[in-house]
N, C-alpha and C positions, 0 to 999 in steps of 0.2 A: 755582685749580682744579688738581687733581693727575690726576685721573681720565678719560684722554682716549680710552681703545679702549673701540671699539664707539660713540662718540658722532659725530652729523655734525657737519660743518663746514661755513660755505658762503661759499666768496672770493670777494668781486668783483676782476676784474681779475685773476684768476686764473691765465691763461695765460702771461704773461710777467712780470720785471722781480720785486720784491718779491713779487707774487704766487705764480707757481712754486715759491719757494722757499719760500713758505709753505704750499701744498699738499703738496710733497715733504714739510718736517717734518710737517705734521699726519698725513698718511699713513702715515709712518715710526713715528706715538705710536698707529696702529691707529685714528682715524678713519676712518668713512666721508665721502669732502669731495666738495660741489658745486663745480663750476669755472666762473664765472661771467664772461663778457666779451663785451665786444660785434664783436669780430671771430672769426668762426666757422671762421676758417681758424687761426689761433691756435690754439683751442680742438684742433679735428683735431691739429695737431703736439703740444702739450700729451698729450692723450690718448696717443697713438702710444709716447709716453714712457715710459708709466706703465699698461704691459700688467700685467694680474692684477694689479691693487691694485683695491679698492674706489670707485672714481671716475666722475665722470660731468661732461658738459660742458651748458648750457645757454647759449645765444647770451642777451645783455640786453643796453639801455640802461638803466644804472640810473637815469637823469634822469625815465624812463617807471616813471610811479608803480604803472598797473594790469598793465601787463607785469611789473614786480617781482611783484607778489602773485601772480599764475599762476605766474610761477617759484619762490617758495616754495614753492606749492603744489602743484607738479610734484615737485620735490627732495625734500619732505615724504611723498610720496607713495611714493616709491622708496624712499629712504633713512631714511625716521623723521624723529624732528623732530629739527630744527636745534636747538643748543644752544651752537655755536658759529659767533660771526658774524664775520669780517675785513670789514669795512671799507675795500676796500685800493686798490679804482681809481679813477686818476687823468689828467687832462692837465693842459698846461703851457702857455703862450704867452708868448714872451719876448720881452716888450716891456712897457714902463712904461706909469701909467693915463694920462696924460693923450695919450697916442695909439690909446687904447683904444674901440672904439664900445659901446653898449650890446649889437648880437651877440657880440661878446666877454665882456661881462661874463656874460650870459644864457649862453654855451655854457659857460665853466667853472664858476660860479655852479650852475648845473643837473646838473653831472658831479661835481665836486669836493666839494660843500655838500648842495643837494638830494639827491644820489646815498648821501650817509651819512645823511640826515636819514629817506630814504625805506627802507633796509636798517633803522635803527635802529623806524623807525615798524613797518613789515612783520613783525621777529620779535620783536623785544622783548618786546611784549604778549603774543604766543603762548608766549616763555620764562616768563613773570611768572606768567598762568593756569595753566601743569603745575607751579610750585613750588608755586601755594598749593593746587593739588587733589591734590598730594601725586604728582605719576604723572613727577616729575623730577624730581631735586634739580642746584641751583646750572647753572653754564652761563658764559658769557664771552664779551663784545664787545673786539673789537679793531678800532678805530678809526687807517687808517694817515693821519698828517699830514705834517711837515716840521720838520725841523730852522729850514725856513723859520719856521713858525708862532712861533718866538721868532727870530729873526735875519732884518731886513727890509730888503732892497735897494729900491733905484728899479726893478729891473726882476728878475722879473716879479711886478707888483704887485699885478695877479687875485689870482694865484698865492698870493702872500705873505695875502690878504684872508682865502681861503676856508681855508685852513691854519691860521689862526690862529685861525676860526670853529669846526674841527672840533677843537681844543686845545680850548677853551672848551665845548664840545658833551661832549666826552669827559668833563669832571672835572665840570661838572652830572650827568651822568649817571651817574657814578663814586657819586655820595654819596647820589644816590635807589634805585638799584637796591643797595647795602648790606644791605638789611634783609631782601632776596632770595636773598643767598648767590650774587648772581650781579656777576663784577670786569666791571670795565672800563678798559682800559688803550689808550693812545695811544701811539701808534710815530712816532715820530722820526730816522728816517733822514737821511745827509746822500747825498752822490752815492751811485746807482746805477747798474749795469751794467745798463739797460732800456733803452729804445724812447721813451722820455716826449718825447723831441727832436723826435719824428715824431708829436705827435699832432696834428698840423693832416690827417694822413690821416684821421682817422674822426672829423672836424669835422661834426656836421650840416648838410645843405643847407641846410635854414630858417635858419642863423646865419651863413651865409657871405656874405649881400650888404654887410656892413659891412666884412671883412675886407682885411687888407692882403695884398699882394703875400708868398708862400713866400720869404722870402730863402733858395736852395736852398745857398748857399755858407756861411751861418751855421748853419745844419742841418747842414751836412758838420764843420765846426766841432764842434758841439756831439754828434757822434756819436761824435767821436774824444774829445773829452772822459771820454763816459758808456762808455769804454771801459776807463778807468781807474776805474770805481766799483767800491763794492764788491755779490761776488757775491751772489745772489739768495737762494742756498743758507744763507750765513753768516749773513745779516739774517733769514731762515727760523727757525734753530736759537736764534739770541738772543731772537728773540721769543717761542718756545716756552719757555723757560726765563722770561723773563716774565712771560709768562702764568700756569708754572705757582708762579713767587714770587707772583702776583697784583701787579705792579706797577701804581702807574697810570702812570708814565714808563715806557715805554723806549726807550733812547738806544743806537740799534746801533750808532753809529759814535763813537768815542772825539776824534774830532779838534775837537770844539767846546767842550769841557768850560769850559779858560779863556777862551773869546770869549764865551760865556754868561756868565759871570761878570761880568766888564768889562761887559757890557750891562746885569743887575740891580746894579749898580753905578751906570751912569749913568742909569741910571731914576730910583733913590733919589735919585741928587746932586740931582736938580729938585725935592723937597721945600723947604718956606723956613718959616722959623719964624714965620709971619702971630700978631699979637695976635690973641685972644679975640672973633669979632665976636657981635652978640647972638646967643641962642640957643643959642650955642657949647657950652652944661653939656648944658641938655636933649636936644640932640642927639646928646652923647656918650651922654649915658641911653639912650637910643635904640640908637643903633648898637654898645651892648654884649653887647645882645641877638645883633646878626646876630654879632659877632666871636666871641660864647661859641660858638655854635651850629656859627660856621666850624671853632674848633678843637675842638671834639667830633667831627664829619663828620671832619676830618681825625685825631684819634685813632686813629676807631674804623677810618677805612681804612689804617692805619700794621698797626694790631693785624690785619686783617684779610691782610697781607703774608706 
């Protein structure tokens, strides 16, 4: 998508960390952008920011399904429709699963996974309907995941789960929406300069009776880490340039290139040369189908760059 003023935009997670910085570029390309977060003081500082631009703050959780639709339909209302969707909030809890309760899983499981599943469900279909009755052309989901979603530690293992569900979410939905004129591309960030340390603050109540103890000394830890990330603004601007190559990868941060590598490396090494067991032809028959079909989808979103 090359065509970005005058189009809205609407970020989750908006107010701080990746998000910011993706409102700032979107703004900067002359969208009008929703700012979308569930802390409303956030939001206030945010706004304060960004006097006389085109912008607007809307408190959500995104894990709340029928709260998202009001909020579209607030944002749509003000600002036109949405044609440009980020995907972008997120929490984190660092700790590995098998210290994990099922409130843990259910609180980022609901933020991380359902929260894109529910942005994706919400406008998608409303982008889909104005292309085919002609009253929009083309549009663009941005789906932000993790460098995690290929690179998986013991801890944080949620984390690492739901990041690699929204990789996988991205590139199904990369090759159905094709025929729409509308991309869809996935952000893979490595460390950022955000808040993500601190998201056991806007933990929902209903999820906290399993939870562990704040280690508040490993949060001081891990603040001065994300201190060192990179800025919000720079992951902003890379991604606008991907968007407008139509990527479906993009990879803001340059420092994992060869650790990815060595990883689809040791993936492959676990292949083994197994003899032919029955069935083995027909099934190839079979599965030449889905592989022709893979590399066409993937043709046609090369050509579509």
């Amino acid at each position: 998508m090359k065509d970005f003023a005058g189009r809205t935009a609407f970020v989750t997670g908006g107010a701080n960390g990746v998000g910011i910085g993706l409102v700032r570029a979107l703004l900067n390309e002359g969208c009008k952008v929703a700012i979308a977060d569930i802390r409303q003081d956030s939001i206030d500082r945010a706004l304060k920011t960004l006097d006389n631009r085109e912008v607007m703050g809307v408190q959500l959780d995104i894990a709340n399904r029928s709260d998202y639709k009001s909020a579209a339909d607030e944002v749509e209302a003000r600002f036109g429709p949405v044609s440009i969707l980020c995907n972008n909030a997120g929490v984190n809890l660092f700790q590995p699963i098998e210290e994990s309760s099922f409130d843990d899983w259910d609180w980022l499981m609901g933020v991380n996974l359902q929260g894109v599943i529910n942005g994706v469900g919400t406008f998608v279909p409303r982008m889909v309907e104005r292309v085919k009755a002609g009253t929009r052309t083309g549009g663009h989901v941005l789906n932000t995941a993790s460098m995690a979603a290929f690179l998986s530690s013991g801890s944080p293992g949620i984390y690492n789960t739901t990041k690699a569900a929204v990789r996988a979410l991205s590139e199904s939905l990369r090759y159905s929406l094709l025929q729409y004129g509308i991309g869809v591309s996935v952000l893979c960030p490595g460390l950022v300069k955000s808040y993500i340390y601190a998201s056991d603050d806007i933990r929902p109540d209903a999820l906290k009776g399993a939870m562990k103890a704040v280690d508040k000394a490993a949060v001081e830890r891990l603040a001065g880490v994300h201190d060192y990330g990179m800025e919000p603004d720079v992951i902003g601007a890379r991604a606008i340039q991907g968007i407008k190559d139509n990527d479906l990868y993009i990879f803001s941060h340059p420092d994992h290139k060869d650790e990815l590598r060595e990883v689809f490396d040791y993936i492959l090494a676990h292949y083994r040369e197994w003899p032919k067991d029955p069935g083995y032809d027909q099934r190839i028959a079979f599965e030449k189908f889905r592989y022709d079909a893979g590399v066409e989808a993937r043709r046609r979103s090369r050509e579509a760059e």
